[in-house]
C-alpha positions in Angstrom: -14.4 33.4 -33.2 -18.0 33.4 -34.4 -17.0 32.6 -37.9 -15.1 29.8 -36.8 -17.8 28.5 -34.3 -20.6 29.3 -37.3 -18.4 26.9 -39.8 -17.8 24.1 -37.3 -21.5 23.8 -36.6 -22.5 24.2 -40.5 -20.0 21.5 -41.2 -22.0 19.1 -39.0 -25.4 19.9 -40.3 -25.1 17.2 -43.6 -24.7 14.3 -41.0 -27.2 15.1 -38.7 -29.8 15.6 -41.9 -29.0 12.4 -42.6 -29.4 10.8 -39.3 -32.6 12.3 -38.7 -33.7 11.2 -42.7 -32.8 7.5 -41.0 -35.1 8.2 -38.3 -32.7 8.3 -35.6 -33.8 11.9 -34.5 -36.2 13.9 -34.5 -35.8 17.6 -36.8 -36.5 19.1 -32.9 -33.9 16.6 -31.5 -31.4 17.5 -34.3 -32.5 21.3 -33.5 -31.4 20.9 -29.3 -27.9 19.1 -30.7 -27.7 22.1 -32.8 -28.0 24.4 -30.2 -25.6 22.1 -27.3 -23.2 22.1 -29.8 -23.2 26.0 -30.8 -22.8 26.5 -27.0 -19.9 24.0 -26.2 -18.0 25.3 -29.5 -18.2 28.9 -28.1 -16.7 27.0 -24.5 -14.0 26.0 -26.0 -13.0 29.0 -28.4 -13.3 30.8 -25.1 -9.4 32.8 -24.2 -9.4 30.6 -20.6 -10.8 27.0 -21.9 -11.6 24.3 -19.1 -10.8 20.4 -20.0 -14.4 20.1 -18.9 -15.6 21.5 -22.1 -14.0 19.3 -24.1 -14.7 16.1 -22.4 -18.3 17.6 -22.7 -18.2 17.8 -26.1 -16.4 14.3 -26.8 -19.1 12.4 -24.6 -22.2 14.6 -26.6 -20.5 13.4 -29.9 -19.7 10.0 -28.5 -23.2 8.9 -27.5 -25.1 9.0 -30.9 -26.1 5.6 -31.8 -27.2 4.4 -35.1 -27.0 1.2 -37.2 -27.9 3.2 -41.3 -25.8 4.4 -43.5 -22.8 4.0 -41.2 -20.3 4.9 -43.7 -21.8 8.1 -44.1 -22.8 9.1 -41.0 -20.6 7.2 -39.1 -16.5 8.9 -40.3 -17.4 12.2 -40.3 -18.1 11.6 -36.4 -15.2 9.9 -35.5 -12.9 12.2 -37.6 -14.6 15.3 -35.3 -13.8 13.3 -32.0 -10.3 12.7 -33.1 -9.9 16.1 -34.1 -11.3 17.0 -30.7 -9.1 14.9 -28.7 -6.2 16.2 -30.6 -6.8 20.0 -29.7 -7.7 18.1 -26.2 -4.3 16.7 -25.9 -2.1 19.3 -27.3 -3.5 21.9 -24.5 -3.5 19.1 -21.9 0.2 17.2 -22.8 0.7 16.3 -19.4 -2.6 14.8 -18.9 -1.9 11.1 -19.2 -5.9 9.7 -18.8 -6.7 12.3 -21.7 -4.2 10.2 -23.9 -5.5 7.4 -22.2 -8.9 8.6 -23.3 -7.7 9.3 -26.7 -6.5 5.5 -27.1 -9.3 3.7 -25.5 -11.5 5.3 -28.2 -9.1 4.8 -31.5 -9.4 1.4 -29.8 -13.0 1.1 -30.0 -13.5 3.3 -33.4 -10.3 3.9 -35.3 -7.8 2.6 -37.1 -5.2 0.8 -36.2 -3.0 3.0 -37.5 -4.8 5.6 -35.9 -3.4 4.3 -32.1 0.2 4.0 -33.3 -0.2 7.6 -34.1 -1.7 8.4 -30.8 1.2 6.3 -28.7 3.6 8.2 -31.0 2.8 11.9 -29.9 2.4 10.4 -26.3 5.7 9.0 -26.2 7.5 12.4 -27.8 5.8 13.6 -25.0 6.2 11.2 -21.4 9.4 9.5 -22.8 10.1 9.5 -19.1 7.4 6.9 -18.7 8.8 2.9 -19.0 5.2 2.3 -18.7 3.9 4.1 -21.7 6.4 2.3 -23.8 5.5 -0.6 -22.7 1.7 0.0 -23.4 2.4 1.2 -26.7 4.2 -1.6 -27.5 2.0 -4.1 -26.5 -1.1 -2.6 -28.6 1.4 -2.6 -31.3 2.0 -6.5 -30.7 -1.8 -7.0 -29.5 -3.9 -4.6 -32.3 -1.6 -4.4 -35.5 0.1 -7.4 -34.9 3.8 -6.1 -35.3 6.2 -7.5 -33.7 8.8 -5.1 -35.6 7.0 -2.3 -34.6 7.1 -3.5 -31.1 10.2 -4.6 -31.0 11.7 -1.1 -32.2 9.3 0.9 -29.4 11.4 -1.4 -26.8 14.5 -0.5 -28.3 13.7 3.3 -28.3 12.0 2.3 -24.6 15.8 1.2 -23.6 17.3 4.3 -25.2 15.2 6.1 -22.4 15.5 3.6 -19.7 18.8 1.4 -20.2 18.3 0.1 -16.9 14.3 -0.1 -16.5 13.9 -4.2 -15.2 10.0 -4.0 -16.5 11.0 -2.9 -20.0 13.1 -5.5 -20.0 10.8 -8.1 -18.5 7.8 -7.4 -20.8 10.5 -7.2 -24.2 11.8 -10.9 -23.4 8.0 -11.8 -23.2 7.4 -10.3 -26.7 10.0 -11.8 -28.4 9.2 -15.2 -26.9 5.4 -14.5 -27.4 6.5 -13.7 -30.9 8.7 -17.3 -31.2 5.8 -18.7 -30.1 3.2 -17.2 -32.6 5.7 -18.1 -35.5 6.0 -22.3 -34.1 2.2 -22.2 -34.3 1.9 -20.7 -38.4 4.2 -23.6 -38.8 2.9 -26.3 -37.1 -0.5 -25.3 -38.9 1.2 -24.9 -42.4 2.5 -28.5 -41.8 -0.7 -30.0 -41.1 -2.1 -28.4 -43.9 0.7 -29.9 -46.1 1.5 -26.5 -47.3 4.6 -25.6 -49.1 6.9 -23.5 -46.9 8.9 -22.2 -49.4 7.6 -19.0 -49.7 7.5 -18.5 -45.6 10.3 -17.8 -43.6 11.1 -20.1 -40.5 14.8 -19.4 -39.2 15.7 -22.3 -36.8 17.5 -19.8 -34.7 14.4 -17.6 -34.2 12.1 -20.3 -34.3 14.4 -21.6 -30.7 14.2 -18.4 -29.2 17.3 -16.8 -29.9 16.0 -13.1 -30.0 15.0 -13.7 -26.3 18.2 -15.0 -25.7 19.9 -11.9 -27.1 17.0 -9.8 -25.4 18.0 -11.7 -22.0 21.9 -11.3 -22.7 21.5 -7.6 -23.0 19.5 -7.5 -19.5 21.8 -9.2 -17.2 24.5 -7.6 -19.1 23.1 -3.8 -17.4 21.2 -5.5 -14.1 23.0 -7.3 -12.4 20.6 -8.9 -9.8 19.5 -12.5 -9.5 16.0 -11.4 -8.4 15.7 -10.2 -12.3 17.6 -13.2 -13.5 14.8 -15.3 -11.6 12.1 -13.0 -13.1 13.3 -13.6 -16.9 13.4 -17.4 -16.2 9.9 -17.6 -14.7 8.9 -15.8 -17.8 10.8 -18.3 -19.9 8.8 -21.0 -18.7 5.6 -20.1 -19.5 6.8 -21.5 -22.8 7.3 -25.0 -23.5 10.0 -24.7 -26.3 12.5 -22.9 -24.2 14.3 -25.3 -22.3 17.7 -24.8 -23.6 16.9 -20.8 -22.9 16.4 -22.0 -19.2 19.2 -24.1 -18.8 21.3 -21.0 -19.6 19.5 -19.0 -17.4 20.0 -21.5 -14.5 23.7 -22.0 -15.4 23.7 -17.9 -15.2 22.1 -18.1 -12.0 24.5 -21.0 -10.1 27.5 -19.4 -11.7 27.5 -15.2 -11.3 24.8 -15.3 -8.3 26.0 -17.8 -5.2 26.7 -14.7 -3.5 22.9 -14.1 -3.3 20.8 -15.9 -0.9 17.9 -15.1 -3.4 19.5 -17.5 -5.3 20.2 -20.1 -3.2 16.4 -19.7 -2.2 15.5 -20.1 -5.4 17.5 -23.0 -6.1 15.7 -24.8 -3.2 12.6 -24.0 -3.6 12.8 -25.9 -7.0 13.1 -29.1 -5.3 9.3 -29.1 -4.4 8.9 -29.5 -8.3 11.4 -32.3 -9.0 10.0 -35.2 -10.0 8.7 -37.8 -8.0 5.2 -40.2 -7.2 4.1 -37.0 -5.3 -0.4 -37.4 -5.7 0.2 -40.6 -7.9 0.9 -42.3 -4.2 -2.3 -44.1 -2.9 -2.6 -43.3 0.8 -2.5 -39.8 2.8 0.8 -41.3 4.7 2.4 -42.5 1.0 2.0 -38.7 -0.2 3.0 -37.1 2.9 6.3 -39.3 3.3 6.7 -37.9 -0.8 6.4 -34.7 0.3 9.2 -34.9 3.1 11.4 -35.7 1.3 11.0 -33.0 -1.5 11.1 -30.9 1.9 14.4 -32.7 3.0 15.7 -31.6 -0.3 14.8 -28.2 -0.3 16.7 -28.3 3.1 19.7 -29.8 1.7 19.4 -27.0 -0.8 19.6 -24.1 1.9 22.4 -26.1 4.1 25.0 -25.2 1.3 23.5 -22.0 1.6 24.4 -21.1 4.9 27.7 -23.1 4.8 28.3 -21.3 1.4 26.5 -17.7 2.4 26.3 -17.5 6.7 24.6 -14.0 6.5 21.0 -12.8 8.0 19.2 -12.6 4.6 20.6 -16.8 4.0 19.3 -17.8 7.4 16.0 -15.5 7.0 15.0 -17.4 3.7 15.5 -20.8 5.5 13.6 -19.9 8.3 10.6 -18.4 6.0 10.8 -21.4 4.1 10.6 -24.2 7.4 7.8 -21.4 8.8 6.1 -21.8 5.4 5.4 -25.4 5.0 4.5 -25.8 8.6 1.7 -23.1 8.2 0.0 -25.6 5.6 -2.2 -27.9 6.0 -1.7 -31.5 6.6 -3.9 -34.6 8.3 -0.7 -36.6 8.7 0.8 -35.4 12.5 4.1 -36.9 11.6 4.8 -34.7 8.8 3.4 -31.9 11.2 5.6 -33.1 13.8 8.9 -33.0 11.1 7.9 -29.6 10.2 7.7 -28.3 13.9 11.0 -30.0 14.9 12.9 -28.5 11.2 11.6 -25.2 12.1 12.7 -25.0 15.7 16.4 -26.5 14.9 16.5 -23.9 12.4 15.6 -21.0 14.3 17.7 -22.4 16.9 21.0 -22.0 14.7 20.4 -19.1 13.4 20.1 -17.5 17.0 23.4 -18.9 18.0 24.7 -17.7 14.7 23.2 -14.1 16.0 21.4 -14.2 12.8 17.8 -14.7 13.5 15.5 -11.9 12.2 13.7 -9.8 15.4 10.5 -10.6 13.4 11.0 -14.6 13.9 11.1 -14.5 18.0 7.6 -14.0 18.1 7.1 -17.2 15.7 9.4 -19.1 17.9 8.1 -18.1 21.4 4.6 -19.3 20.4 6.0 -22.4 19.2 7.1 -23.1 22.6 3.4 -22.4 24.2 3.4 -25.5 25.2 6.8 -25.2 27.1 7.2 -22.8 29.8 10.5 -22.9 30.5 11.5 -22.9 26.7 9.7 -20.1 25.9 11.1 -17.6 28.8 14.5 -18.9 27.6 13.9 -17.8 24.4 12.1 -14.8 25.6 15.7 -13.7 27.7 17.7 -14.8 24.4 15.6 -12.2 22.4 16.1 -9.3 24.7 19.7 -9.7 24.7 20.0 -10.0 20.7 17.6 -6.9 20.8 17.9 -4.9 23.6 17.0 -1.8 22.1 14.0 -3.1 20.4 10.3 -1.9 21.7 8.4 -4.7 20.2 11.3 -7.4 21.1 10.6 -6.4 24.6 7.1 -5.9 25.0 6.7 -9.6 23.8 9.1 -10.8 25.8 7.8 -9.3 29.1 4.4 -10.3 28.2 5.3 -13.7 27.9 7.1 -13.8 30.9 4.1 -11.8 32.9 1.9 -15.2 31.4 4.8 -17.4 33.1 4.2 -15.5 36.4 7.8 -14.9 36.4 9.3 -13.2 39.8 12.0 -11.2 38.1 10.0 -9.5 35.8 9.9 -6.0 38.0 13.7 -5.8 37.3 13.4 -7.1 33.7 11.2 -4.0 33.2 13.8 -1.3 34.3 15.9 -3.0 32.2 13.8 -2.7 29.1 13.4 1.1 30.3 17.0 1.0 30.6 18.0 0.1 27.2 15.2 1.2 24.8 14.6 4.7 23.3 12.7 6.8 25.6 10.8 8.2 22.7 9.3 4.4 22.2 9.2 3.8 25.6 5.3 4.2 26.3 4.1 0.9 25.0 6.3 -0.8 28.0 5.3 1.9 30.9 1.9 0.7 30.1 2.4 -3.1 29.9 4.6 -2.1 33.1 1.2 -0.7 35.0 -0.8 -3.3 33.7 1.1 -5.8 35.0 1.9 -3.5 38.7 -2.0 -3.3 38.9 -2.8 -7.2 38.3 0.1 -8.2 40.8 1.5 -5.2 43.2 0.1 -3.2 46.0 -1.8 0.1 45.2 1.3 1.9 46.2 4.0 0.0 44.3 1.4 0.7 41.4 1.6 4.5 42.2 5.7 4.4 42.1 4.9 3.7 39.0 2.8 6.1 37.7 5.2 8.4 39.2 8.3 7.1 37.7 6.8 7.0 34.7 6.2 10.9 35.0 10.0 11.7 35.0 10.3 10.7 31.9 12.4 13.1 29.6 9.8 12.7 26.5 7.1 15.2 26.7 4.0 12.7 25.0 5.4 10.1 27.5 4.7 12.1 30.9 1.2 13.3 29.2 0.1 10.4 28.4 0.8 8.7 31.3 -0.6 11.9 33.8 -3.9 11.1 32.0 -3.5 7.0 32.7 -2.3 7.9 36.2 -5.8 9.9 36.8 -7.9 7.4 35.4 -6.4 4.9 37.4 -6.5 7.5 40.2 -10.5 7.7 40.2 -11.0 4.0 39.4 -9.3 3.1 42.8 -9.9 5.8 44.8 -12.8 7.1 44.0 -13.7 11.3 43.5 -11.2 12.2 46.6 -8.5 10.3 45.0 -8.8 11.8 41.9 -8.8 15.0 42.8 -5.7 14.5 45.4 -4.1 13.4 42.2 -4.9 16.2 40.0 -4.1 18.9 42.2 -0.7 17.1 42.7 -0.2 17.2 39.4 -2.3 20.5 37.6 1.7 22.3 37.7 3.5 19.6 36.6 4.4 20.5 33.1 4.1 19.1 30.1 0.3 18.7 30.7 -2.2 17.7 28.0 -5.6 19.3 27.6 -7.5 15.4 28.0 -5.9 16.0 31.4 -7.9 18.8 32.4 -11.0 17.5 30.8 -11.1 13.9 32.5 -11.2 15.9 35.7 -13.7 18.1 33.8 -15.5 14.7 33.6 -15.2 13.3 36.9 -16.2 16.0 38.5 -19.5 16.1 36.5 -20.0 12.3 37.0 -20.8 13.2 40.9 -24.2 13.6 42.3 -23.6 17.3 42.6 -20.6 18.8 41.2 -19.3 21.5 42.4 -19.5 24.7 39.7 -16.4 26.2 41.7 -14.4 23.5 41.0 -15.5 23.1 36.9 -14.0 27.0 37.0 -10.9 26.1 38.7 -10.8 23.1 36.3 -11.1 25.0 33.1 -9.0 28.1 34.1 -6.2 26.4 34.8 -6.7 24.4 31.3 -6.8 28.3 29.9 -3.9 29.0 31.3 -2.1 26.3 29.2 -3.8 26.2 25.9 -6.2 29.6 25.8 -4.6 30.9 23.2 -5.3 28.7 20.4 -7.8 26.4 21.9 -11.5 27.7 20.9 -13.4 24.8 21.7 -12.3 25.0 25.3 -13.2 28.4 25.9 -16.6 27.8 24.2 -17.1 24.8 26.4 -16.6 26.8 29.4 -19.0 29.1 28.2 -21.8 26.5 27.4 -20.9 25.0 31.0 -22.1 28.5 32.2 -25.2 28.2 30.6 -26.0 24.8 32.0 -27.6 23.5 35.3 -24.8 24.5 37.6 -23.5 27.7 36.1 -24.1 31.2 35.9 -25.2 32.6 32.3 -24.4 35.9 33.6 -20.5 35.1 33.6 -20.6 34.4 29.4 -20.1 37.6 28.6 -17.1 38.1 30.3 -15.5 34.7 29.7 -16.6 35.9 25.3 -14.7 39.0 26.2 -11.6 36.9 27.6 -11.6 34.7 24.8 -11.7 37.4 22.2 -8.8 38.9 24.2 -6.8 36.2 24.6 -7.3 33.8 21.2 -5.1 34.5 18.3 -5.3 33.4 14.7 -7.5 31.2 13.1 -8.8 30.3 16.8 -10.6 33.8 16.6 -12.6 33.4 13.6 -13.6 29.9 14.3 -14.6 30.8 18.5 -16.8 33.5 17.0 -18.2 31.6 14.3 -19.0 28.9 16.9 -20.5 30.9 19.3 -22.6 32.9 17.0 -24.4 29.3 16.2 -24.5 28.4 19.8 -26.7 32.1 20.0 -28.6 31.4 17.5 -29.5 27.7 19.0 -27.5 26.1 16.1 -25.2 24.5 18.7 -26.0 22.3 21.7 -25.4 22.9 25.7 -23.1 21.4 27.6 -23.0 17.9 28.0 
């Protein structure tokens, strides 16, 4: 190894002699590089090697700046980082940064030929990766300016990934980037009055037929209008490809109707068709334009649901009517046409039991203004959702706005029909709405209805809200009532316990009897993996109202009782809490 490490570092000496004969270092400075290097060489000749190491050395390489003799100085150095990234790489294969690494600095310092190599072992290595492909084609395109060599990588790409719709996507924008790039050379060869003879100009590629084949091939394996659509918005980023397009669109209206992406698609267009649109002088002129580009658009999606009556149909007509009335407009009857289109639409696709959940919320606040519309809408929802959560939270809470004298019963029948396990959000807009309108006791059936519940966080969760509630009513004697009727009512939570911990401490003088009784029958539930509440009890001892002369005996308890991990951390704890690394009890 020695040898090895000896001939490496000898075979640098010649450039740094000559960097420090240019005046770039000093003959100490070139000494300490020496020396840096010797050690990292011995790093990574080392039997267990860290990536590290390398990146170490590539960076101490990488950051010697000079602008003499380049040729002579400069090669020699970027030969020895390549070399180093190439041991780097074939240790680390899997690393993809490392080869991103190695590209980003044949990039910056090598050849172009040297980053087609680079790509090439990547590749034989991540052929798995569309992405890769993709890269490695583009810098082909982009840095060597190949648009065989890129076009083959996407071939070998599809080899890998028949089926990949970015592979696709980005080889239809090379070829017609390439079409491009060809129409230019011509147009400037013709203004220069060149002779073409000796260039090559195919009409057919010069239209964009090896897109065309490209996109032939695509929809041939993908069958999707959202990737038709994709490969025609790509297509018209180029001016020269409107025959291309009117296949696509032909494609699209003939193999897709069955799509309401397409039909969305297709209406959408209208917005663009053309018309006065800002040529019109006045605000009113414009927004009376843009109408009826709306109107058309609308036409548009009324085949669609004639043609295509399902969910996804009516939920890209609704988005669309929800869309246009979200912008901005000074003219209030254009606002007004929007809100009216949008309601009539929603309105259908309700009684075609088609409106997505997602869209009652958008209708019901459309109706703020009309109370009686909204609960109506708010009852229609509930019924085409009754098993939905947030369907019926919204609902209730609009009809708890509208003072409504049902809603008791409409709450047992949300309870009724929804999944327990996502029942707590509407037991707590249930007490919310018991507290700000019912007697103290109806509010307390609540509570204790609530606490049947079959679903374990459910009953917890609302024991603690029941307390709370208890002791904000009531007061301390309340509270307590409350807590004692509840301590052996399983499941019980721990913030149970410690509330009443609380709100016993929040009187002028608690009562140290009852903080034990508290935290016992906590222990009793969760002592034998819950450290922190047997150190709490402990530093509760130690405060104003306890006795320091129980700690012992509640350590020795713990120590008993706590298994696991809770062990180790309870005595790590408490040894900090003797040594006065941990605070008293709050």
């Amino acid at each position: 190894m020695a040898e090895i490490v000896q001939q490496r570092i000898e075979d640098r000496i010649p450039e740094l002699e000559q960097l420090e004969r240019v005046g770039l270092f000093t003959k100490k400075e070139v000494k300490s590089i020496i020396k840096r290097a010797t050690a990292l060489e011995y790093k990574l000749h080392r039997l267990i090697v860290n990536k590290e190491d390398f990146i170490a050395y590539i960076q101490v390489r990488r950051h010697i700046h000079y602008h003499f003799k380049r040729e002579e100085i400069e090669f020699p150095i970027i030969h020895r980082i390549t070399s180093l990234f190439r041991r780097a790489t074939k240790k680390w294969k899997d690393d993809v940064q490392l080869w991103f690494s190695h590209v980003a600095f044949c990039k910056k310092w090598g050849t172009k030929m040297a980053i087609s190599k680079v790509f090439s072992s990547m590749l034989a290595i991540h052929p798995d990766k569309p992405a890769l492909w993709i890269m490695a084609a583009k810098s082909e395109l982009e840095d060597r300016d190949s648009s065989e060599s890129a076009r083959h990588l996407f071939l070998r790409a599809l080899r890998f990934h028949p089926n990949n719709k970015k592979v696709y996507q980005e080889y239809f924008r090379m070829e017609l980037l390439h079409c491009e790039k060809l129409r230019q050379q011509k147009e400037q060869l013709e203004k220069a009055e060149m002779d073409l003879g000796e260039y090559e100009f195919s009409p057919e590629i010069l239209s964009g037929k090896l897109a065309e084949v490209v996109y032939r091939d695509a929809v041939g394996k993908i069958k999707e209008a959202g990737f038709v659509i994709s490969l025609l918005n790509i297509a018209t980023i180029f001016d020269f490809t409107k025959e291309l397009q009117d296949l696509i669109l032909n494609d699209l209206q003939t193999n897709y109707t069955e799509d309401s992406v397409t039909w969305d698609f297709m209406a959408k267009r209208e917005l663009d068709a053309p018309g006065a649109g800002d040529e019109l002088p006045t605000a009113k002129g414009r927004a009376s334009d843009i109408n009826r580009r709306e109107e058309r658009c609308c036409q548009v999606y009324e085949e669609g649901v004639k043609s295509l009556n399902t969910e996804p149909m009516w939920t890209c007509y609704v988005a669309f009517c929800l869309e246009r009335l979200k912008r901005k407009t000074n003219v209030q009857e254009l606002k007004d046409k929007r809100q009216e289109r949008l309601l009539t639409v929603m309105q259908r696709a309700h009684d075609s039991s088609l409106l997505k959940e997602s869209y009652y919320k958008n209708w019901i606040l459309l109706l703020s203004g009309d109370a009686e519309g909204a609960a109506r809408v708010a009852m229609t929802a509930t019924q085409r959702y009754s098993q939905s959560v947030s369907v019926w939270s919204l609902s209730l809470q609009t009809l708890m706005q509208l003072g409504s004298g049902d809603i008791g019963r409409l709450f047992q029948d949300a309870l009724t029909h929804v999944n327990p396990k996502e029942s707590l959000p509407l037991w707590h807009l249930q007490v919310q709405w018991s507290i700000e309108n019912q007697s103290p006791e109806d509010t307390e059936a609540v509570f204790k209805r609530s606490l049947l519940s079959p679903v374990s966080a459910v009953a917890m969760e609302m024991k603690e809200k029941y307390l709370d509630w208890s002791f904000s009513t009531g007061g301390y004697k309340k509270a307590r009532k409350t807590f004692m009727s509840l301590q052996e009512n399983r499941p019980l939570s721990k913030a149970f316990f410690t509330r009443m911990i609380g709100i016993e401490k929040k009187q002028e003088m608690p009562k140290m009897n009852n903080l034990r009784d508290y935290y016992e029958r906590a222990l009793q539930e969760f002592g034998t993996f819950d450290d922190d509440l047997w150190l709490q009890y402990i530093l509760e001892e130690q405060g104003t109202y306890g006795e320091p002369q129980n700690c012992g005996k509640i350590h020795w308890r713990a120590m008993k009782f706590l298994e696991g991990e809770s062990v180790e951390r309870f005595t790590t704890r408490y040894t900090l809490f003797q040594t006065g690394h941990l605070g008293g009890a709050q």
